[in-house]
C-alpha positions as a LaTeX table, in Angstrom:
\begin{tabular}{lrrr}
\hline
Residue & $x$ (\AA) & $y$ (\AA) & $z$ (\AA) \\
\hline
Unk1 & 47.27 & $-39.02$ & $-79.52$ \\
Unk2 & 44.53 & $-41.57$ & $-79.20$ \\
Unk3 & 42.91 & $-44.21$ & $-77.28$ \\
Unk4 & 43.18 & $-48.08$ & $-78.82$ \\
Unk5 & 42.60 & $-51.60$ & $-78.00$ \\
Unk6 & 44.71 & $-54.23$ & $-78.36$ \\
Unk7 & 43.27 & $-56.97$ & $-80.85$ \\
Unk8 & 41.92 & $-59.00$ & $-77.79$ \\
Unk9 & 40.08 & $-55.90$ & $-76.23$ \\
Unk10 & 38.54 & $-55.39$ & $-79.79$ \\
Unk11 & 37.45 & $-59.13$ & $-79.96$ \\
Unk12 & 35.56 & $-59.39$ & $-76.72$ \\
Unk13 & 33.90 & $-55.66$ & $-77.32$ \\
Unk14 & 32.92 & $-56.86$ & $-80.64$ \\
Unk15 & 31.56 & $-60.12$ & $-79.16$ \\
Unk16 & 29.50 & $-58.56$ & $-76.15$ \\
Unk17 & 28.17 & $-55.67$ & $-78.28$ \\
Unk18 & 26.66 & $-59.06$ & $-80.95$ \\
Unk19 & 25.24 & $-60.84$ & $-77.89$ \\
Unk20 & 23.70 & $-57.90$ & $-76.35$ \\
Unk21 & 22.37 & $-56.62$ & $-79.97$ \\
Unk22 & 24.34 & $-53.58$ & $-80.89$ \\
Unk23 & 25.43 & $-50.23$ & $-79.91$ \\
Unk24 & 28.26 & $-48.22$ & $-81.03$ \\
Unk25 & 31.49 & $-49.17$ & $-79.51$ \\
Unk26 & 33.37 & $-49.02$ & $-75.84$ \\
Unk27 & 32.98 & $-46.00$ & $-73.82$ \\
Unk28 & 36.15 & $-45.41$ & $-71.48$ \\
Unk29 & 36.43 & $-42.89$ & $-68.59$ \\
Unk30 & 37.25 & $-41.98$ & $-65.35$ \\
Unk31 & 35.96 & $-41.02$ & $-62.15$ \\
Unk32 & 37.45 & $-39.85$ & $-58.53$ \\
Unk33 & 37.76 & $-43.02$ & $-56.41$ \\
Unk34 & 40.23 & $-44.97$ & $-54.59$ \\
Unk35 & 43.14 & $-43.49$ & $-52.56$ \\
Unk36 & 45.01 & $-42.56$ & $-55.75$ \\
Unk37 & 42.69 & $-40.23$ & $-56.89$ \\
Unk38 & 40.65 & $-41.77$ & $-60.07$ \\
Unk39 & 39.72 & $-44.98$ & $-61.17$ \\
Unk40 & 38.67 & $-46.01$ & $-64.95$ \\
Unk41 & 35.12 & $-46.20$ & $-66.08$ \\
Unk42 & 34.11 & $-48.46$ & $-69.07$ \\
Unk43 & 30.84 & $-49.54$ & $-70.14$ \\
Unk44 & 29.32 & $-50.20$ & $-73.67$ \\
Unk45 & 27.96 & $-47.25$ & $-75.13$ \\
Unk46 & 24.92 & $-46.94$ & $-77.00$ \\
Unk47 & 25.13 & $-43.43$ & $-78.51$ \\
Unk48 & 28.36 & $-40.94$ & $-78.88$ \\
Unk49 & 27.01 & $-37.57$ & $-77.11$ \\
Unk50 & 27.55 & $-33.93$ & $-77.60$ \\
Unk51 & 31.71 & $-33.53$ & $-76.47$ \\
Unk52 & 32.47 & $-37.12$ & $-76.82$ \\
Unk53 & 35.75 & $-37.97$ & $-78.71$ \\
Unk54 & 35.48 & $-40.97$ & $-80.84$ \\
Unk55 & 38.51 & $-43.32$ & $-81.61$ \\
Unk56 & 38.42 & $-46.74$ & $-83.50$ \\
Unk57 & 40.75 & $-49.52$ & $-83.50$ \\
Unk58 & 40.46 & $-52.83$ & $-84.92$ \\
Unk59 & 37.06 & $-51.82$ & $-86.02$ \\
Unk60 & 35.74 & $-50.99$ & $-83.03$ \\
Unk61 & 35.05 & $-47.94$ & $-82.10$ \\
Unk62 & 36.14 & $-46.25$ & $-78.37$ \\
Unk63 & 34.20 & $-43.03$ & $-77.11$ \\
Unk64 & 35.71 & $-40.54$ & $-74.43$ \\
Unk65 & 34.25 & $-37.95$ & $-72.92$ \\
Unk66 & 35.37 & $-34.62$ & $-72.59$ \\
Unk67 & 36.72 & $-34.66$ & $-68.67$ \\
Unk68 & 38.04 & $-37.88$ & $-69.50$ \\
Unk69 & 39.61 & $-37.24$ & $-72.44$ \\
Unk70 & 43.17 & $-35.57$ & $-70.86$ \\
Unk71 & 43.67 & $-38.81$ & $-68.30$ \\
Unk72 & 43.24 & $-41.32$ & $-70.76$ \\
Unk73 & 44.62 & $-39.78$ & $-74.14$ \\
Unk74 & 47.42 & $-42.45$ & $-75.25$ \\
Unk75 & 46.19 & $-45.41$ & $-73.17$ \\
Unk76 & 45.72 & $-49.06$ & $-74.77$ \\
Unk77 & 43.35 & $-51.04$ & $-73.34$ \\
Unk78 & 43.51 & $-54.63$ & $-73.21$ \\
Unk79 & 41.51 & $-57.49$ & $-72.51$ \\
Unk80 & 43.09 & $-60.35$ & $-70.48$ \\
Unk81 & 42.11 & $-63.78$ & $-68.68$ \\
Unk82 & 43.50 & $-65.68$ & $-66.03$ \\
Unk83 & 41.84 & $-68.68$ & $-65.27$ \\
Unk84 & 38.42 & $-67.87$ & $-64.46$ \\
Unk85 & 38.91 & $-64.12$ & $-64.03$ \\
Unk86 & 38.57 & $-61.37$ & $-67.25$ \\
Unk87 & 39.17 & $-58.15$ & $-67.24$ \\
Unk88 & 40.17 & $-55.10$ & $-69.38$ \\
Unk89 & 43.78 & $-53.28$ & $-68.40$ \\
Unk90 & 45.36 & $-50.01$ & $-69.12$ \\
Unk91 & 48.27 & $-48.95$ & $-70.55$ \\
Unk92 & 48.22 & $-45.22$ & $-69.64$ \\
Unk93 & 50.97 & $-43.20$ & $-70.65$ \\
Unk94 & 49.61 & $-40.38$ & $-67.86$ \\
Unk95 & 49.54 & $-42.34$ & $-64.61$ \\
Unk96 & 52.46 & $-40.98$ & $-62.18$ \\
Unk97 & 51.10 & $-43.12$ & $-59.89$ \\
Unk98 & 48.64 & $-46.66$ & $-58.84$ \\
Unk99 & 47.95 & $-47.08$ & $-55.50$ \\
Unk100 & 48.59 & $-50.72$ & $-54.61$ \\
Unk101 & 45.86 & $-52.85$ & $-55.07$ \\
Unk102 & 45.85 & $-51.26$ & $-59.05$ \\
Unk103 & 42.09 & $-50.14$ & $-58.11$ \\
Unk104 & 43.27 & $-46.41$ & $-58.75$ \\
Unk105 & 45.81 & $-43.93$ & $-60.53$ \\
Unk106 & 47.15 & $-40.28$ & $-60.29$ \\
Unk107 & 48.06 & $-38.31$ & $-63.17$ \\
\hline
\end{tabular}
């Protein structure tokens, strides 16, 4: 499987990684929080480590980590706005469960 972004997710990465002045791509993860059990982690990533899976969609390229890699293999991320608010969501073929504010997931 993989990890992608929709075409919107790839715009605004593409976008915030010109206005900040590079780096690689998108780094997704996870990390235990909430009352589900883990909660994603993205940030921009400057460098692809040692154990890092890379991915690239729409010309933008998505790094995993190793732990993270077997939560998030098959999710799309997207990039959506409402109003004034922005966000990235997932589409994550492994969640059995999301606690109810959507804060947190369970695989």
């Amino acid at each position: 499987m993989a990890v992608t972004l929709t075409e919107a997710a790839a715009k605004h990465v593409r976008n915030y990684l010109e206005k900040r002045g590079g780096g690689v791509g998108l780094r997704l993860g996870v990390r235990t929080a909430g009352c589900s059990g883990y909660a994603y982690k993205i940030e921009f990533a400057d460098e692809v480590r040692e154990g890092d899976t890379l991915f690239e969609s729409h010309g933008v390229k998505v790094v995993v980590d190793a732990k993270s890699l077997p939560f998030v293999d098959g999710t799309e991320v997207d990039f959506t706005r409402e109003g004034l608010n922005e966000r990235f969501t997932f589409r994550n073929p492994n969640v059995k469960d999301e606690c109810g504010c959507g804060e947190s997931f369970s695989v």
